[in-house]
N, C-alpha and C positions, 0 to 999 in steps of 0.2 A: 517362663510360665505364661497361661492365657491372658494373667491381668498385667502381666510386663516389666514383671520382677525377673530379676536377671541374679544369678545364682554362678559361681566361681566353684572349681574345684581344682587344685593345687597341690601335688604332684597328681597328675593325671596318667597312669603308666597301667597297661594292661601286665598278666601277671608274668608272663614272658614279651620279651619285647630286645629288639635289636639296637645298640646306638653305637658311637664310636668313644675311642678313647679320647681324642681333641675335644670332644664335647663334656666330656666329665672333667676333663682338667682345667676346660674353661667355667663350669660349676663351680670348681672348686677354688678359683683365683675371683671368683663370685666373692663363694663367703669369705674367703680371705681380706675383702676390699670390707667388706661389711663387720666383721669382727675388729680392724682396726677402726671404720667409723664410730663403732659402740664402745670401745674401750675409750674413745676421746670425749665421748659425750659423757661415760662413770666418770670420767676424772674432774673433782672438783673444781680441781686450777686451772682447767683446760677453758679458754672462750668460749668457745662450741659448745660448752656444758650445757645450754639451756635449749637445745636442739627438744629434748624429751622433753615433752612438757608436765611427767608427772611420774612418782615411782614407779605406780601398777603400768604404765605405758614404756620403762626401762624395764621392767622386769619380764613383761610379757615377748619386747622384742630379746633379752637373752634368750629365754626360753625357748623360744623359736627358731634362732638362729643354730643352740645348740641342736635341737631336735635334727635341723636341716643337716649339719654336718655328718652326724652321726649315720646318718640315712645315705650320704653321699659315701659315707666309707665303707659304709657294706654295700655299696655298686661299684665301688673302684677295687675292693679285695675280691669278689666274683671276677673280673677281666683281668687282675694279678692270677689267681690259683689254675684260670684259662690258658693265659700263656703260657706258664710254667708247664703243665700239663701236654701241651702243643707248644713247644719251642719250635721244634723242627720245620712244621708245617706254616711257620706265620712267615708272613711279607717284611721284605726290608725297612718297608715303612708301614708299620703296624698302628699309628696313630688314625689315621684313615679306615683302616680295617675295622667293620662294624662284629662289637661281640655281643651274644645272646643272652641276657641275663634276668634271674626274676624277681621281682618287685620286692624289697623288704616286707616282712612280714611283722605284725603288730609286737615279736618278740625284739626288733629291732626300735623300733618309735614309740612304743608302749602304749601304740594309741591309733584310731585311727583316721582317715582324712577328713580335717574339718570341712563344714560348707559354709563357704564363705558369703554373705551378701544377705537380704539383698542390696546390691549396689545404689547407691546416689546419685539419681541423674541433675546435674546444675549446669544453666536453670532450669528448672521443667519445661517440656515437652508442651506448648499448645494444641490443643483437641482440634481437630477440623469442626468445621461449622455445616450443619445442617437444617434445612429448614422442617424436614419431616420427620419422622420417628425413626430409626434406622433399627432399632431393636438391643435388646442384652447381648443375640451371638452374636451380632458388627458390632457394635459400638465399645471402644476398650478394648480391644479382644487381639492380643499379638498372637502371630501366628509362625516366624521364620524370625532367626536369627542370622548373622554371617561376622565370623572377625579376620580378619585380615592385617598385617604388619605394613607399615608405610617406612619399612628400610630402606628401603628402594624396589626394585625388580628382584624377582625371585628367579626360583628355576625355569618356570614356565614361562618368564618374559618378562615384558615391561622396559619402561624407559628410563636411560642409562643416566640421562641428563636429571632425573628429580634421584638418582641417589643420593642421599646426605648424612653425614652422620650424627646431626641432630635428630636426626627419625627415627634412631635407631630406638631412642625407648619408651615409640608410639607404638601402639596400635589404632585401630580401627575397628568400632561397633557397630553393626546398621543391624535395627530392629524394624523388622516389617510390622505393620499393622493391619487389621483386616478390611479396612473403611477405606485405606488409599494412601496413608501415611507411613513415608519414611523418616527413621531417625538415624542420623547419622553423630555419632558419639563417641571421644576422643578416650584411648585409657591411657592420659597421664602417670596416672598410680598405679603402676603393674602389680597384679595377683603376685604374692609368694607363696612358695608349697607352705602350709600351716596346716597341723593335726589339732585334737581335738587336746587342748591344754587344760591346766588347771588356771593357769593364768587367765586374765581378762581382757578381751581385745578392747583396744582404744579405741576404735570405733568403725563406720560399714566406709571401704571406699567409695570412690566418687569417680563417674564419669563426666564427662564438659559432654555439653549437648552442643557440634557446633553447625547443625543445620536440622531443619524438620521439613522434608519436602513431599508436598499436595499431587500424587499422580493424577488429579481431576476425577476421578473414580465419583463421586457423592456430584459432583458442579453438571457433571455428563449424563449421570442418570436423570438427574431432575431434569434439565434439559428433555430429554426423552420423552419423561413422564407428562410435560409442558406441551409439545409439539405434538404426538402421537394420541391415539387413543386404544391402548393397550387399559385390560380389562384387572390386573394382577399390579402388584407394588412393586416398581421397577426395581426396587432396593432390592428384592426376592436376589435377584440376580448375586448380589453380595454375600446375602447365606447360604446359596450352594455353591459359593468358591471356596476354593483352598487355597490361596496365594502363599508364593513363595520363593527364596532368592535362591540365584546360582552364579557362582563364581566363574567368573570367564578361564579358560583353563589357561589361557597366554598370558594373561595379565590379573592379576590376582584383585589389584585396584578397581575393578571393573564388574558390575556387580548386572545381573539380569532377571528382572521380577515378573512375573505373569500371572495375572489377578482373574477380574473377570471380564474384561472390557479389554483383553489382550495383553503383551510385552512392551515393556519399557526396560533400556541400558541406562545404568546411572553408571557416569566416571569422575573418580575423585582426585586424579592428574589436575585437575586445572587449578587447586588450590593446594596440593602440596610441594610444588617448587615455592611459591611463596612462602607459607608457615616456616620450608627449612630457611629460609631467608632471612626471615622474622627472625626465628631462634639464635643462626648467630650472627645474627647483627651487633648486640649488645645484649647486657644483663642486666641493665636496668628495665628492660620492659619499654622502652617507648616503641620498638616496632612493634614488636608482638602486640601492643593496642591498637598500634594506627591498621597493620594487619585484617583484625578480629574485629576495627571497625568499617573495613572499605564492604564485608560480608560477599565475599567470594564464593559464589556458590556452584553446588557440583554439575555438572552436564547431563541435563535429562533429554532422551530420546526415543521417541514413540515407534517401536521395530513392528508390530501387529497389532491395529486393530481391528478386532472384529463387530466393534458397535455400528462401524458406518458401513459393513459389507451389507446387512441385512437391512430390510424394509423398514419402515418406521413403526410399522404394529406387530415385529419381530420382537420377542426379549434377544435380549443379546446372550452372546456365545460363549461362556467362558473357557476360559484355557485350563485343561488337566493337568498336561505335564509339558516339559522345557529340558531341550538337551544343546549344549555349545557342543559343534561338531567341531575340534580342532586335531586331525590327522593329515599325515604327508598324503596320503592317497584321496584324498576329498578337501573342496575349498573350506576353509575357513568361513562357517554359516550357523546358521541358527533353524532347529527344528521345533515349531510346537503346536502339541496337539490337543484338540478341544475337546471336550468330554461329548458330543457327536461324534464323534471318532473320524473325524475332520486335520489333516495334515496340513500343517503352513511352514513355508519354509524362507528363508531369507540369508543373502547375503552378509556377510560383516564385516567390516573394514572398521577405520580410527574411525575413533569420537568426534565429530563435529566441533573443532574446537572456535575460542569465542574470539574476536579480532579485535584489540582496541581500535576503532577507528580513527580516535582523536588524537593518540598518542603517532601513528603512520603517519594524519593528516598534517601534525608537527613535525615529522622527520625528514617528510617530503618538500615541507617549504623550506627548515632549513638546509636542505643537503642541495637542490635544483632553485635556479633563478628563471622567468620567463624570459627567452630568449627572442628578442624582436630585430627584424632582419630592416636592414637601411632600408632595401632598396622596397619598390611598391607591391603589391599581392602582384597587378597583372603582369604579363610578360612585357619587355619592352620588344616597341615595334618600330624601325627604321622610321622618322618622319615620310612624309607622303612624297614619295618621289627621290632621287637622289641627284645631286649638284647636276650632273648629265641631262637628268630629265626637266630640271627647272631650266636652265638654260635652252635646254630644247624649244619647250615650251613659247621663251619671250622670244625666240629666233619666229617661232610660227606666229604668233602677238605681232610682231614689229611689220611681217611680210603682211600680213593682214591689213593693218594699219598702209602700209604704201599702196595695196592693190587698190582698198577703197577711194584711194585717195589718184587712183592712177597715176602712178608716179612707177617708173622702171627701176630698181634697185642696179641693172647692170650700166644703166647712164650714167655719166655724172653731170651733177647738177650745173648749172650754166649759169645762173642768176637766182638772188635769194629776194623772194619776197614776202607776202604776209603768210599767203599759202603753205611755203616751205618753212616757215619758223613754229606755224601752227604743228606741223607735220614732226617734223622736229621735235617739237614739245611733248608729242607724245608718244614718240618713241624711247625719248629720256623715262619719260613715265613709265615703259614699261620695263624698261632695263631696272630704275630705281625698285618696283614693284619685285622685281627675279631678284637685287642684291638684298631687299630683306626679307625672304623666305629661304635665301643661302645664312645668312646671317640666325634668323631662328635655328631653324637644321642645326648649325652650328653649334648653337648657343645648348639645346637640350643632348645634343651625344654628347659634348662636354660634359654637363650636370653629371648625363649617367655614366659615362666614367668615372667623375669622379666618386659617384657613389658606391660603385663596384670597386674601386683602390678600395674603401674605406672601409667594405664589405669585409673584403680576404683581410685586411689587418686584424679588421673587429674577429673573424671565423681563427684566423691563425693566432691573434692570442686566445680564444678560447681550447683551441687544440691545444696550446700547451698549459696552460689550469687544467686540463682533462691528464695528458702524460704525467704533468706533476704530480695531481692525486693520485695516479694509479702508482707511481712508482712510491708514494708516502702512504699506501696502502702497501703494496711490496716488501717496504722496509728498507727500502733502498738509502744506507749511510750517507751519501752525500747528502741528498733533500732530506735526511732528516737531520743532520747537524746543522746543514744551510739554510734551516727554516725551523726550528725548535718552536715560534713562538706562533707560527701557522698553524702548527698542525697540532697546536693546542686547543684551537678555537672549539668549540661548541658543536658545529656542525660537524669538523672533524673528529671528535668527541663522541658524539652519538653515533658518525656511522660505523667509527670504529667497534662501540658496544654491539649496535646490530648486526657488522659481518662475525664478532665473536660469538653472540646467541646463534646464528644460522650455524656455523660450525656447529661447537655443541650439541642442539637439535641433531645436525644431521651425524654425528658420531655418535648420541643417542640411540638416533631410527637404525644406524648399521650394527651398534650391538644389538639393542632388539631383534635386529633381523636375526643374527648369529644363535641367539638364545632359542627363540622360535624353533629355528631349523633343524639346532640340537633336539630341543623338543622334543620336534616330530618325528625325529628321527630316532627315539631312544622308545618312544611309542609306537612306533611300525617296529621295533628290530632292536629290543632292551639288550640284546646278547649279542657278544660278538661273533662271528662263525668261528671255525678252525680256519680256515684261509686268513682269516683279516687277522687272529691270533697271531698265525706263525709271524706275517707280515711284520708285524708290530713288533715281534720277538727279532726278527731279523734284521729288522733297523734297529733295533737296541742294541742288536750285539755291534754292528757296525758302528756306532754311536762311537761305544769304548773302542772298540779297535783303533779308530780313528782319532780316538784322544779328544772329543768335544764334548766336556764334561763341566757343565753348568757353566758355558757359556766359554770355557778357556779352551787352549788348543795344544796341540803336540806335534811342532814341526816335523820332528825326527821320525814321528809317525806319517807323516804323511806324505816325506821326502819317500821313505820307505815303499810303501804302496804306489808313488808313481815309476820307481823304478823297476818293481815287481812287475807294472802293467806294460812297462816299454820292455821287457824280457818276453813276459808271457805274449806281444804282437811281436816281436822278430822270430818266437817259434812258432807261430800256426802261419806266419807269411812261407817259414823254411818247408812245412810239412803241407801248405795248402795243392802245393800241385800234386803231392802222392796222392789225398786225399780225393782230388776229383780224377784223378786218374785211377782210384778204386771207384768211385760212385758211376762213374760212365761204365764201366764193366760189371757191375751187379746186375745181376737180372730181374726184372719185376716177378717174376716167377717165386724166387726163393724166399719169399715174406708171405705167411699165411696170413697176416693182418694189416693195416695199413700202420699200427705202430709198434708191431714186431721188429721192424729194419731201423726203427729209430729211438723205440726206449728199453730198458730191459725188464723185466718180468717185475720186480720190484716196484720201479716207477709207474706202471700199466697199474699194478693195486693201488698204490697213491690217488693217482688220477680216477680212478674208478671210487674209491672211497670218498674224493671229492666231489666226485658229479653227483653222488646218490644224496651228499649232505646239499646241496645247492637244489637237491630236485623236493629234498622234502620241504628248501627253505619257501620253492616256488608254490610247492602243494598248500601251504599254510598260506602263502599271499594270494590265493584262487581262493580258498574257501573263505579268506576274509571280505574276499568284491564278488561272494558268489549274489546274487542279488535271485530270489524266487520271480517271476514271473506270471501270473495266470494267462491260462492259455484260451 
């Protein structure tokens, strides 16, 4: 309703309606589970007894429960009197088979469908905050409702990895509001179908409020109204919207609201793998608190706006209407259009999802150590010269020193006197001078050898801590028997959890893919043709012939058949040369059609009844991408 009373109606069944049998017998192992809980809770001596808290609340759930049954046996005896009626015609597996049946009528429940609510919303709902008057039609004022199941992925998609079966008996509330507020709200306490009793209900269910989220709608306008000088009350803008949600057709989780100030995606993936976590973790409640208090909230993303296309003494533009394109023949996008009759259109892919940094920036230092290299950044460089060129050098040194001193190197000396000891002296000088620049040389390619031995040991045992972990990521029996108390550690610990979520994730994203594709595929082309039928029929029969029958096998069938196939090639090897020794003597002449000489008049109608069925399948996929044009 507009003031945001929310309103239950249970059994909800138009008056002819389609279901299967599997779904009425799981109804009915329903009330089966619930008639033994009720008869534990009448028994005096029973523990459980005090489950009811009051007679009028025992007597109202009999009451109920009986109604229910009743109501479920006059829909299971229409699909008994159905079959009976069509035996012949039913499927081997008729649990699957959906039958057409109509709704009890007040001679069967004596009464008719209560309205249940309105519901309890805890805690309430915070109002957004405004500083101006927004008026009676915004303010208060719901406008779009959407519920949704958090079983996991539906038909239409979703991700495989938040299935759980603690989800199974959630759902999912969001109430739009007119002002800019979403409520997102849990139903614990699922609706049961209840008619109009004489009994007295115990009281209005309850939904958990477990988020209220602000699309900036009121904070933007004022903004506006601040900045601009626009002559009208920006808010205006709010009262001639319609906002309203749409469910993304691939992922049900995934909700698209378009107000006045454009589109926003909200997804509710990013907090329910945790909540099923929470759930079974334990039954005392301490996750499910710490959970409910970390406040995980849902992924808001701004797909169109159209406040900031327009000038600033523009009102802005709001959005009329929102369509999720999701077919095999067009991308996966978003169309919406403004009540200017204004088309905006947009791609769509995953939700932006949120990255703990702290928790990576932990897994990163324990998984990777900084790895610092012996030897120096720069390159090493040969000292200045090598032993050849030093020695060279004090040979040109020493000649220098004789010529200055005119003294002939190829003489020999005759007599020593001060002259020559001087002379002498500093030729020693310079050879001592050449053996310690041999001597450094020396001394530093040493160092850097040594430091390169120490290098490759230090790199080659890190190459094998790198083999080791990969192969105690492998699973490899020996390193993990021969190292049990490694590859316990913390680090290996964690990365083992991380390369498990990455799987997951990505066996998730490939069933989603799977579903999708089914999808799109069931929405381009719900029907099978006659081609893909017989197909189907013809590997079935093949199936049994062959004996692979739920998974088991039948040698003797299959010894069978290959000796059939080595028969039937030793007779067209014996018959292939008659054969082309008629095909070269035919004449192109005697065939009036190009498949006269090769199929017989029977087959030619087959083929022709299939082209026409294939030609109308193509006429229907031309008028679906006919697209008008102005010329």
């Amino acid at each position: 309703m507009s003031n945001g009373d929310v309103w239950a109606l249970c059994p909800y069944v138009p008056k002819r309606s389609s279901i299967t049998q599997s779904y009425v017998e799981a109804l009915g192992l329903f009330l089966d589970k619930k008639a033994e809980r009720l008869r534990t809770a009448l028994n005096p001596s029973s523990a459980t007894s005090s489950i009811s808290s009051s007679v009028q609340s025992r007597a109202f759930a009999a009451a109920r429960l009986g109604t229910q049954q009743r109501w479920l046996r006059a829909v299971a005896n229409q699909i008994t009197e159905f079959k009976q009626l069509n035996s012949r015609d039913m499927d081997v597996d008729a649990s699957t088979q959906k039958f057409t049946i109509v709704a009890p009528d007040v001679s069967v429940v004596a009464s008719g469908v209560a309205r249940q609510g309105p519901l309890l919303f805890q805690p309430a709902p915070e109002p957004l905050e405004c500083d101006g008057d927004l008026g009676e039609d915004v303010e208060d004022v719901a406008c779009d409702l959407a519920v949704f199941s958090l079983s996991g992925p539906s038909e239409a998609g979703g991700h495989a990895a938040d299935k759980s079966p603690a989800l199974d008996s959630f759902s999912c509330l969001v109430l739009l509001w007119k002002e800019g507020r979403v409520d997102v709200c849990l139903e614990v306490e699922k609706i049961e179908a209840q008619w109009d009793l004489s009994a007295i209900d115990p009281g209005p269910h309850t939904l958990v409020v477990y988020e209220s989220i602000d699309l900036g709608l009121i904070s933007a306008l004022a903004h506006l109204a601040s900045s601009s000088s626009l002559h009208q009350n920006p808010y205006n803008a709010l009262r001639l919207s319609h906002p309203a949600l749409t469910v993304d057709p691939l992922d049900s989780c995934v909700l698209c609201v378009h107000h006045a100030l454009g589109v926003h995606r909200i997804s509710c993936r990013s907090w329910m793998a945790g909540l099923a976590s929470a759930l079974l973790a334990d039954e005392s409640g301490v996750a499910l608190q710490r959970f409910w208090n970390e406040g995980r909230s849902s992924i808001v993303e701004c797909l169109v706006d159209t406040l900031s296309g327009g000038g600033s003494a523009e009102p802005p533009v709001p959005i009329a209407g929102l369509a999720v394109v999701a077919d095999i023949r067009i991308p996966y996008s978003l169309l919406a259009l403004t009540d200017r009759h204004q088309l905006a259109g947009a791609l769509l892919g995953e939700p932006t999802l949120e990255v703990d940094e702290a928790e990576t920036k932990a897994l990163v230092a324990s998984t990777s150590k900084p790895v610092v290299s012996l030897l120096h950044e720069e390159t090493f460089d040969v000292p200045e010269g090598t032993f050849r060129d030093i020695a060279q050098r004090a040979r040109q040194k020493a000649l220098q020193v004789l010529t200055k001193e005119r003294i002939d190197p190829r003489h020999q000396l005759k007599q020593i006197d001060s002259n020559s000891l001087r002379v002498l002296g500093n030729l020693a000088d310079v050879y001592a001078s050449a053996k310690n620049d041999i001597e450094k040389c020396s001394d530093r390619t040493e160092s850097r050898l040594e430091a390169q031995v120490q290098e490759v040991k230090r790199q080659l045992k890190r190459l094998q801590d790198i083999i080791k972990t990969v192969k105690e990521m492998r699973g490899d029996p020996e390193i993990v028997t021969s190292s049990e108390e490694d590859s316990t550690s913390p680090s290996m610990s964690a990365l083992h959890d991380r390369v498990e979520r990455v799987v997951a994730r990505q066996e998730g994203y490939i069933e989603r893919l799977d579903q999708v594709t089914q999808t799109l595929m069931n929405g381009a082309h719900p029907e099978l043709s006659t081609m893909e039928s017989n197909w189907i029929s013809e590997l079935e029969r093949m199936r049994q012939l062959v004996g692979d029958k739920g998974g088991g096998d039948r040698p003797g069938n299959v010894r069978s058949f290959t000796a059939r196939l080595a028969a039937a090639k030793e007779q067209f090897n014996a018959l292939k040369p008659s054969l082309q020794h008629l095909q070269n003597d035919a004449s192109p002449a005697q065939s009036g059609s190009p498949l006269a000489g090769r199929f017989g008049q029977s087959q030619i109608d087959k083929i022709g009844h299939a082209l026409e069925q294939e030609s109308a399948s193509l006429g229907t996929v031309v008028q679906q991408l006919s697209i008008s044009l102005p010329r």
